[in-house]
matplotlib code that plots the C-alpha trace (Angstrom):
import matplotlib.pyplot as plt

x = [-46.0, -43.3, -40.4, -38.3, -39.9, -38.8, -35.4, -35.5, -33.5, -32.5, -33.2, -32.7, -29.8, -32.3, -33.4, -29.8, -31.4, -34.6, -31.9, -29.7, -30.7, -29.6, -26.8, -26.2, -23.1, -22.0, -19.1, -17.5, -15.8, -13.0, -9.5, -6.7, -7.3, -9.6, -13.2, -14.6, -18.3, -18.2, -21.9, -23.3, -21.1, -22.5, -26.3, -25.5, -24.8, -27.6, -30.5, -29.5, -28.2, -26.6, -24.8, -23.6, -21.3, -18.7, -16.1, -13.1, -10.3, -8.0, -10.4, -9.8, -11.6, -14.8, -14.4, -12.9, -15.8, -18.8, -16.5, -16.7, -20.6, -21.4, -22.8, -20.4, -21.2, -18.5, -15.6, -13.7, -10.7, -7.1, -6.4, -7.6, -5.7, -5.1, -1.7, 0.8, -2.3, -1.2, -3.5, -7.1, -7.5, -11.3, -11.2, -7.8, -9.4, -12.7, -10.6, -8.0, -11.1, -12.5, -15.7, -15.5, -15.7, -13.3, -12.3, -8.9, -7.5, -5.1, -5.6, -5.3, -7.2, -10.4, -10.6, -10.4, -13.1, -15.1, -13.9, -14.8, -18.3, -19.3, -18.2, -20.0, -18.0, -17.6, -14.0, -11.1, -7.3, -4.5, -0.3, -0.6, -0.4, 2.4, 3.7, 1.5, -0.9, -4.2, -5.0, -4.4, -6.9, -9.8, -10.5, -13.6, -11.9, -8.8, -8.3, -5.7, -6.3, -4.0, -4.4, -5.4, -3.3, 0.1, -0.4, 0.6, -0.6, -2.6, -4.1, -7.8, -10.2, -14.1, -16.5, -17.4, -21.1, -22.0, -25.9, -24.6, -22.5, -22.1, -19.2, -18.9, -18.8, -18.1, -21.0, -24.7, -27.6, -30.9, -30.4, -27.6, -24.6, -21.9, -18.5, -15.4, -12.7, -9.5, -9.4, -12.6, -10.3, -12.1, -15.6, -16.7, -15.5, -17.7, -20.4, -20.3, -20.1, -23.0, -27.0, -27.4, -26.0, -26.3, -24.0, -23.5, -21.9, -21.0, -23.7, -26.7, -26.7, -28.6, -28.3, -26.8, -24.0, -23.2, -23.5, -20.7, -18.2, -19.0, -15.3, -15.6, -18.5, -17.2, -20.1, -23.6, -27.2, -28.0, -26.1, -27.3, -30.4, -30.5, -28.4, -27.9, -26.7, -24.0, -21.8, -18.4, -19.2, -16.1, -14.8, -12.6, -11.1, -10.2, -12.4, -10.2, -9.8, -13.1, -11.0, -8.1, -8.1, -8.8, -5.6, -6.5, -9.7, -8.1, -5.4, -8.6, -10.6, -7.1, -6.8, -10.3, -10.3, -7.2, -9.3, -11.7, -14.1, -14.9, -18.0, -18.6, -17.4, -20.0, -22.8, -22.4, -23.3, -26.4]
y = [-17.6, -17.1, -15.2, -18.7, -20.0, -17.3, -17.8, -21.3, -21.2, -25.3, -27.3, -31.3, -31.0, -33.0, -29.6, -28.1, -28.5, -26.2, -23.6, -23.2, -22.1, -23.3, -20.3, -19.0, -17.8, -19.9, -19.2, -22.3, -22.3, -24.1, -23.6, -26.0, -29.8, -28.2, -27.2, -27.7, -28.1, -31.1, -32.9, -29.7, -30.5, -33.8, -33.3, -30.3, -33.2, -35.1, -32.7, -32.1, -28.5, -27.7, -24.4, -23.2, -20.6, -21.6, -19.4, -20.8, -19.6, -22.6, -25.2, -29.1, -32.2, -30.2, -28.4, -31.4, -33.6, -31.0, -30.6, -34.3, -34.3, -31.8, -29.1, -26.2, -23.8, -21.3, -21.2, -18.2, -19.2, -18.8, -22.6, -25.2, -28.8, -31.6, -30.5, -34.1, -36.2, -34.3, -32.1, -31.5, -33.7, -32.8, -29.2, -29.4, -31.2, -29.5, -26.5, -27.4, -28.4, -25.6, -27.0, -25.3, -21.2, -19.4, -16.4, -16.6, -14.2, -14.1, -15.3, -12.1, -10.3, -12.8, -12.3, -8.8, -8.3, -10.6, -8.2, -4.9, -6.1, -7.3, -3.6, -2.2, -0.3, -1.0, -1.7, -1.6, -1.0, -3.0, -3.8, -6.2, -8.3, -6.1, -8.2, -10.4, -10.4, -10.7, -7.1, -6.9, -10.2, -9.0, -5.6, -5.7, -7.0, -4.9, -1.6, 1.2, 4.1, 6.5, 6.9, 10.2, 10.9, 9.7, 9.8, 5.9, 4.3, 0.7, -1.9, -1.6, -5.0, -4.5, -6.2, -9.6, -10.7, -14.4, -15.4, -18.0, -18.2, -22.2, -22.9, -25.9, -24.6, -26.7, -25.6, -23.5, -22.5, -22.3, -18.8, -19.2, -18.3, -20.4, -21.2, -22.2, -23.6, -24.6, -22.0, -20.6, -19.4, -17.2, -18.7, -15.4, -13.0, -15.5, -15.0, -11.3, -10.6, -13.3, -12.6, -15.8, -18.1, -21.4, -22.9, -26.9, -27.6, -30.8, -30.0, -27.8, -27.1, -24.6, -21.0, -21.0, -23.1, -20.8, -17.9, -20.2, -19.6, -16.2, -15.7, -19.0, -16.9, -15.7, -15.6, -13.7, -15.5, -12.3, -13.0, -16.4, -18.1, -21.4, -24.0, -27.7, -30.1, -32.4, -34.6, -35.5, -32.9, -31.8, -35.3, -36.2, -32.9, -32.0, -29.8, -29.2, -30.2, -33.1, -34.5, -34.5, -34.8, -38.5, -39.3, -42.5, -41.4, -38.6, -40.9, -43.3, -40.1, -39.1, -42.8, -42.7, -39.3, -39.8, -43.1, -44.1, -45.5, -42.3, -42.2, -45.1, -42.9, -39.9, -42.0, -43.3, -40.0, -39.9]
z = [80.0, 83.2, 83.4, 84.2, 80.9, 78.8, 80.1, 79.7, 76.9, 76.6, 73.6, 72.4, 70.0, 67.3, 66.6, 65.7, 62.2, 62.6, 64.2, 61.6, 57.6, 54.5, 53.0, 56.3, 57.4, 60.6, 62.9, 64.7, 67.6, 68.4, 67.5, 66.4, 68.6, 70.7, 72.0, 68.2, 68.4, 67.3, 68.2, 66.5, 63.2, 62.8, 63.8, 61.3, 58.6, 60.1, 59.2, 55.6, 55.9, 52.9, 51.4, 55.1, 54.8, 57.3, 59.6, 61.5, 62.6, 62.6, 61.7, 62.1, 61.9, 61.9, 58.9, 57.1, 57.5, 56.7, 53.4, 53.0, 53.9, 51.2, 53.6, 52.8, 50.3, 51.7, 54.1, 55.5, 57.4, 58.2, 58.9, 58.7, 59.7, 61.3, 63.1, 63.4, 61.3, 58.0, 55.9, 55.8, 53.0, 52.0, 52.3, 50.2, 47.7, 46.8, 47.2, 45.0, 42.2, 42.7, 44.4, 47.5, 47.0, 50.5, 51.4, 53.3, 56.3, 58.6, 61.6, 63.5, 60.9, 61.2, 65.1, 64.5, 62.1, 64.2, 67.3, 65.5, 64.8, 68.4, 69.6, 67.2, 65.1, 61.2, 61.1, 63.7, 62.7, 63.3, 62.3, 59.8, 57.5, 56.1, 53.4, 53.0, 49.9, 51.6, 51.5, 47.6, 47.3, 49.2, 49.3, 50.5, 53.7, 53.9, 53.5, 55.0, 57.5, 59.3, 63.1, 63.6, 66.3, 65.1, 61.2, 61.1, 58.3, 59.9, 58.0, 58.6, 58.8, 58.2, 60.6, 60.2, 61.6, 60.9, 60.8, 63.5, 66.6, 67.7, 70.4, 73.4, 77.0, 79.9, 81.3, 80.8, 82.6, 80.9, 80.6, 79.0, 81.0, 79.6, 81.5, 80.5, 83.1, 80.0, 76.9, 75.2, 72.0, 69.4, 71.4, 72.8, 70.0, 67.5, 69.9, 70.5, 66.4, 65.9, 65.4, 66.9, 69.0, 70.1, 72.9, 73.1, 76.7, 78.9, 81.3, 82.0, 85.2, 88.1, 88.2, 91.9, 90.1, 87.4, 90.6, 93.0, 90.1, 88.5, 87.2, 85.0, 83.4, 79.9, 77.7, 79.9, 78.9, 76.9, 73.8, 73.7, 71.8, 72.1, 75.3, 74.0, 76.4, 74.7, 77.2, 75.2, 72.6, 71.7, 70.9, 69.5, 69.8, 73.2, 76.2, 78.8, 81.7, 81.3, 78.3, 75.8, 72.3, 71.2, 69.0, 68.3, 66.5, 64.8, 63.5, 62.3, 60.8, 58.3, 57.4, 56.6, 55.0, 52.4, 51.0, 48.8, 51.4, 53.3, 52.0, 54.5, 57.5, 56.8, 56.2, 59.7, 60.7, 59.3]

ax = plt.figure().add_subplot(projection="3d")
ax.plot(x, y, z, "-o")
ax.set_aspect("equal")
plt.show()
């Protein structure tokens, strides 16, 4: 075998399924309306994977409909919503009946667990979430320290390492080197913390591409396993600056998702 062929680290996304195990913990990327792997989510649906122990940190449409497809077992989170369409209305329910076990953070709190674990260290400190009750809740997630320097007492967040790392790049080589022109969000920290990762992008394009614009570069070939080209992959959440967020199909998705006839909508998907 050649050195280019053990970089050549593309794959069809039809084989998202052989990639990903049933119970694994999977971080999605994404945050809010945008760059939410969303081709990924539903070939996810497509293969059957079931008991997937997701990780957002303000999920959207994405997390909705694997809720609604029956593939989460778990979900860790601080948000998850669909902003001006109204709630998340299948994660709110199998939450609410207790089908859908989570573990919930603060926002800050998940990126820095997922921060602490891609440098390496078991836990890293931080202000926060004074107040709140999280720390109480899940003590095997919070804990306190005192800086050793200054004697202040910090809120200390243990390191967070999912099985799986999938987030949506502009653009890849097939090593690997992903690029981002608009925001990556918690996309790199995911990455960095993961065993794993798997990068969907717009394009795969040549090396000497990825080279001409080295800054764009955010996420190097060597943390990444698998490169799936998926034009539009994002959709209908936005990937700036190739698209925005499709509003129209969001408004149609929490029509859909607030009625009886969902059912209908996933098993398009499949």
């Amino acid at each position: 075998m050649t050195a280019n062929s053990l970089s050549n680290k593309v794959v069809p996304l039809e084989s998202l399924g052989d990639l990903v195990n049933d119970g694994e913990s999977v971080a999605f990327g994404g945050g809010w309306f945008a760059n939410h792997p969303m081709a990924a989510v539903r070939e996810l649906i497509r293969s059957g994977r079931k008991n997937i122990h997701a990780i957002t940190v303000v999920g959207s449409v994405d997390m909705d409909l694997l809720a609604a497809a029956g593939t989460l077992g778990h979900l860790s989170f601080s948000m998850v919503t669909l902003e001006a369409f109204g709630l998340a209305p299948n994660i709110r329910r199998r939450i609410e009946s207790g089908e859908l076990p989570f573990t919930e953070y603060s926002g800050l709190g998940l990126l820095i667990g997922l921060e602490a674990q891609g440098r390496g260290v078991p836990f890293l400190p931080y202000r926060g979430p004074f107040g709140s009750d999280l720390p109480g809740w899940y003590p095997e997630i919070y804990s306190t320290t005192v800086c050793p320097f200054t004697g202040e007492e910090l809120t200390a967040v243990r390191a967070l390492q999912p099985d799986v790392a999938i987030v949506h790049a502009l653009r890849s080589d097939a090593e690997g080197n992903a690029q981002w022109d608009g925001t990556s969000g918690p996309d790199v920290e995911m990455a960095k913390a993961a065993k794993r990762v798997i990068v969907t992008c717009e394009e795969v394009v040549d090396r000497s591409v990825i080279v001409q614009n080295a800054h764009m570069t955010k996420l190097p070939g060597y943390y990444v396993d698998a490169v799936i080209e998926a034009p539009f992959g994002a959709h209908p959440t936005s990937h700036i600056p190739r698209y925005a967020m499709d509003a129209w199909e969001l408004m149609d998705y929490a029509a859909a998702a607030g009625s009886d006839s969902f059912a209908e909508y996933v098993a398009q998907i499949r």
